[in-house]
N, C-alpha and C positions, 0 to 999 in steps of 0.2 A: 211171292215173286210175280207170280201171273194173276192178272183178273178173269176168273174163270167162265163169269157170267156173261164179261164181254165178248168170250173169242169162243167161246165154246154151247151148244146147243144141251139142255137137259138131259143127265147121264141115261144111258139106257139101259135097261136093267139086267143085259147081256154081258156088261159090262165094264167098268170103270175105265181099264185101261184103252180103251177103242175113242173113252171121251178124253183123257190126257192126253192122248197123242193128237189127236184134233185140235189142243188146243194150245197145246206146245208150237203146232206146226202153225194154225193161224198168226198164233205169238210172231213165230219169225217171218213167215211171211210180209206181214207189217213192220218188222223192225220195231216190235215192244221189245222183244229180247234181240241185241243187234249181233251183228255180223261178228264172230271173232267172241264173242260172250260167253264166258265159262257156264255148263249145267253140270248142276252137284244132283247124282243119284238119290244120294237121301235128303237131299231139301225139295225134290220133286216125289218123291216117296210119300213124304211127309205132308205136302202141299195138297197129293192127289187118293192119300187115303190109299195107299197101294206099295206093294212089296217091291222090294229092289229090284227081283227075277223080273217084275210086268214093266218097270219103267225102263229096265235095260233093255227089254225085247220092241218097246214102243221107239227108245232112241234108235237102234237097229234098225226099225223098219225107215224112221227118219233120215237115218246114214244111208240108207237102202236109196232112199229120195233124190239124196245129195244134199239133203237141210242141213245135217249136223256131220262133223268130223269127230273120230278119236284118234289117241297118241298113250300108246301105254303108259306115261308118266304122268301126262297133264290132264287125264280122262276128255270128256266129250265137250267139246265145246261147236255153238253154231258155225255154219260153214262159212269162209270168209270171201269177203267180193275181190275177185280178178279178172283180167281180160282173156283168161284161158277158160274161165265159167261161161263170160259172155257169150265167145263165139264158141263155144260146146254147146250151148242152149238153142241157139241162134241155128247152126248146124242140122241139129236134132230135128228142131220143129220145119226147118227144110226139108227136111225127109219122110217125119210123119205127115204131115197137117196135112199135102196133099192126097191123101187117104182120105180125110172128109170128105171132096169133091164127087166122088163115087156111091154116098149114101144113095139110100133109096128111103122116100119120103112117101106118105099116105097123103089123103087129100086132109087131115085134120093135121098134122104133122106141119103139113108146108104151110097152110093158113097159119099157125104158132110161127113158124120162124119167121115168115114174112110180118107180124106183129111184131117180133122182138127188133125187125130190123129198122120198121117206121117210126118207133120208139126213137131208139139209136141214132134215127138220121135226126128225127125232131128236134132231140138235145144238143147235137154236135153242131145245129144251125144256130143255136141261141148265139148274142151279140158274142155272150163272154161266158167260159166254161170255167167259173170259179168254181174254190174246193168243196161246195154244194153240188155242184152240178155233174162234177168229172167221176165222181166214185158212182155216180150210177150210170153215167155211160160206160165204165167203166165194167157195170155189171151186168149189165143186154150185150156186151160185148162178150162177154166170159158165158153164159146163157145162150148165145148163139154156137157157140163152137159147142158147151156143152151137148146142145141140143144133137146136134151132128156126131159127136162122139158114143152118144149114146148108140145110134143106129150105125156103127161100126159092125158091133156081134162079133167084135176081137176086144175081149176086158182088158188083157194086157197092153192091147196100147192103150186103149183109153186110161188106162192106169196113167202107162209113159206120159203121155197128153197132161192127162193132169200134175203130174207132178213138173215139166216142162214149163207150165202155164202159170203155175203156182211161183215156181224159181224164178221167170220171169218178172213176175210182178213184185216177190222182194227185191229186186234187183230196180226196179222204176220204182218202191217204194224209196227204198235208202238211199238213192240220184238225188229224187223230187228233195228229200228231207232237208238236204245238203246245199240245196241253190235255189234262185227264182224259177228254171229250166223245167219247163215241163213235158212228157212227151202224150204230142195230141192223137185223139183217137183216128181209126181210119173210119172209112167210109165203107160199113158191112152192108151198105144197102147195096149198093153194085155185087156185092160177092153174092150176096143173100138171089138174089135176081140170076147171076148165073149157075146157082147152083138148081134151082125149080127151074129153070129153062134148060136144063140137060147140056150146059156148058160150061165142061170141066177145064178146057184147058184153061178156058177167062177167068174162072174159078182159082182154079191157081197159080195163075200169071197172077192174081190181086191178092192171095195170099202172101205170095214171094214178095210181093212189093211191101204188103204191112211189116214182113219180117225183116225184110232190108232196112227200112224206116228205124225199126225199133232196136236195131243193132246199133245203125250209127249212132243213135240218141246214147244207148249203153256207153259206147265205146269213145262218143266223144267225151261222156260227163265222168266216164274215168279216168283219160287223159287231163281232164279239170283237174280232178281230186288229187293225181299226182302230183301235180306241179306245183298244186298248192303245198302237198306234204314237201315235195321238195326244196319249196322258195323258204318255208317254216325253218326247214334242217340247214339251210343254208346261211339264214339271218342268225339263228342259233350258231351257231359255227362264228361265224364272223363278230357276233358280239362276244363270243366270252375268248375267240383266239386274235381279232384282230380281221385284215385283210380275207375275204372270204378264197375258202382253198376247197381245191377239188375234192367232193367227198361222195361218199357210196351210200347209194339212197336204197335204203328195203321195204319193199310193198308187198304185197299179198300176192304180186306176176311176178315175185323174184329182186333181185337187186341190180340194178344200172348205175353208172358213175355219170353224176353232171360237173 
């Protein structure tokens, strides 16, 4: 089911299951396993060289994430895209992120971030940020807030953080997958600069602006995707009854009548 080589780093000899769950979770991240996709315990068992007990404690901490759901009948399957995800996520990182602004940085510390962020600015100036070029802005992007999470000295949000960060990105994976639409990186170099100038509220006044950004991008490209399921269910409809008739459309936010 999974390509383990590609999503996951060499098992470590502490063990296996710390490396399935790593690579289950890249899995969905990416949208190799999609949104709504049934996991069989024992074809993951079997896949990962590991007991029922490890793979149902690795879903668990998954479910823990918010990656995967279960249903006593239909077991686990990944967790599916809504607009009550989006602005929960959205929400969230409003509340932690600005937490990073308050690091306290060494003078070798700030030199790295202030790198990661000249990088970042370098690539987000090219003419055009094709599918070459975006996944590594992409990744100085996620390396900067890293950085900053690290120098928290609070693991459970950095936990939160990351799993926030991570749900985000499935969520712009499976958008992007879907349409031309893509959503563009911000500009960490201004954040980066007020954050080594001891200017937190700028700091994140530019955070809140990347998170507003990255909402409405969510939230318009899932109004996209309804409409389109809708206009589907409605042509359906209308060719096999005739005259298209009001009918009750279900998506993953619930069910509405067009």
């Amino acid at each position: 089911m999974l390509d383990k080589d590609a999503y996951a780093s060499p098992t470590p000899p502490q063990g296996k299951g710390d490396a399935a769950e790593r690579a289950l979770r890249s899995a969905i991240v990416h949208c190799v396993v999609a949104p709504g996709e049934r996991l069989s315990e024992i074809e993951l068992a079997r896949e990962f060289g590991l007991g029922r007990g490890a793979v149902r404690a690795a879903l668990a901490r998954l479910q823990a994430g918010g990656f995967v759901s279960s249903a006593a009948r239909s077991g686990w399957s990944v967790a599916p895209v809504s607009a009550s995800e989006i602005r929960e996520l959205c929400a969230a990182r409003r509340q932690l992120e600005p937490l990073l602004c308050g690091v306290t940085l060494d003078e070798h510390e700030g030199a790295h971030l202030r790198n990661l962020a000249e990088m970042h600015l370098a690539l987000t100036h090219r003419q055009e940020l094709g599918a070459d070029i975006l996944p590594t802005v992409r990744r100085y992007d996620r390396e900067i807030l890293e950085a900053l999470a690290r120098r928290l000295a609070m693991p459970i949000v950095a936990g939160w953080l990351t799993d926030l960060w991570d749900r985000s990105a499935r969520l712009v994976n499976f958008f992007e997958a879907k349409g031309p639409a893509r959503h563009m990186p911000a500009n960490r170099s201004r954040f980066v600069d007020a954050i080594l100038d001891g200017r937190k509220a700028d700091a994140s006044q530019l955070l809140g602006s990347t998170n507003g950004a990255l909402e409405a991008f969510l939230l318009d490209r899932f109004l996209e995707s309804e409409a389109k399921v809708g206009s589907a269910k409605l042509r359906r409809t209308a060719d096999k009854d005739g005259p298209i008739r009001t009918q009750p459309v279900t998506s993953t936010s619930g069910t509405r009548t067009v």
